[in-house]
N, C-alpha and C positions, 0 to 999 in steps of 0.2 A: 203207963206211969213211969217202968223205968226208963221209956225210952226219953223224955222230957228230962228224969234227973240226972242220965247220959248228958243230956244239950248242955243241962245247968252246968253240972262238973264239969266240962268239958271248954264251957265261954270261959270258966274260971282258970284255964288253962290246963288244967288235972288230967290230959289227956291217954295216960297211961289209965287211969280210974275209968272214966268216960271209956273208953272202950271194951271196960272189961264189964263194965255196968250192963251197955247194950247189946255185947255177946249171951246176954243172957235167954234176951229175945229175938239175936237174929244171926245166922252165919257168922263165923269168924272173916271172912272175907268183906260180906257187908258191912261189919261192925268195924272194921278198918276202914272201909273205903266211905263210910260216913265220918268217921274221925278225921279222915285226912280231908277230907271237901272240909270239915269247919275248920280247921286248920287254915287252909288254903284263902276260906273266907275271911277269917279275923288276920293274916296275913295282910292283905290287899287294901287296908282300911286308906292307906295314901294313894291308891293308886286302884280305884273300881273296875277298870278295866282289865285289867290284867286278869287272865283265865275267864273272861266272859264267856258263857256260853256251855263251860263243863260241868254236866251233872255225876253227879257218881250215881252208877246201876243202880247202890239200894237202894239210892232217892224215887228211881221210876219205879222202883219195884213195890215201894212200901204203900199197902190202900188199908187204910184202915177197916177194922173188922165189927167194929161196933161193941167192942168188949168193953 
C-alpha cells in the first residue's frame, strides 16, 4: 500500500514525500533509485526515447509477497 501512495505522491511531483513514503518499505538506496527512475520517466514525456532501456535495481528486485 505504501508503496502505490509513494507512486501517487511522487507523479504529483512531491518527490522528497515519495521517497520518504517508500523508505519505509524498502532501502534507502532503493527508495532513491525508484524515485529517480519516476523522475527520469515523467522527465522524458517529449522525448520517449531518451534513457530507454534503464531500469533501476529496485525495480528488478522488487516481486511481490502476496501480503
Amino acid at each position: 500500500m505504501r508503496q502505490n501512495l509513494g507512486l501517487v505522491v511522487g507523479l504529483q511531483g512531491r518527490f522528497a514525500e515519495a521517497e520518504t513514503i517508500v523508505k519505509a518499505d524498502l532501502p534507502a538506496d532503493e527508495a532513491a533509485a525508484n524515485v529517480a527512475y519516476l523522475k527520469q520517466m515523467l522527465s522524458r514525456k517529449d522525448n520517449p526515447k531518451v534513457g530507454a532501456g534503464t531500469v533501476p535495481v529496485a525495480a528488478l528486485s522488487a516481486v511481490p509477497t502476496g501480503r
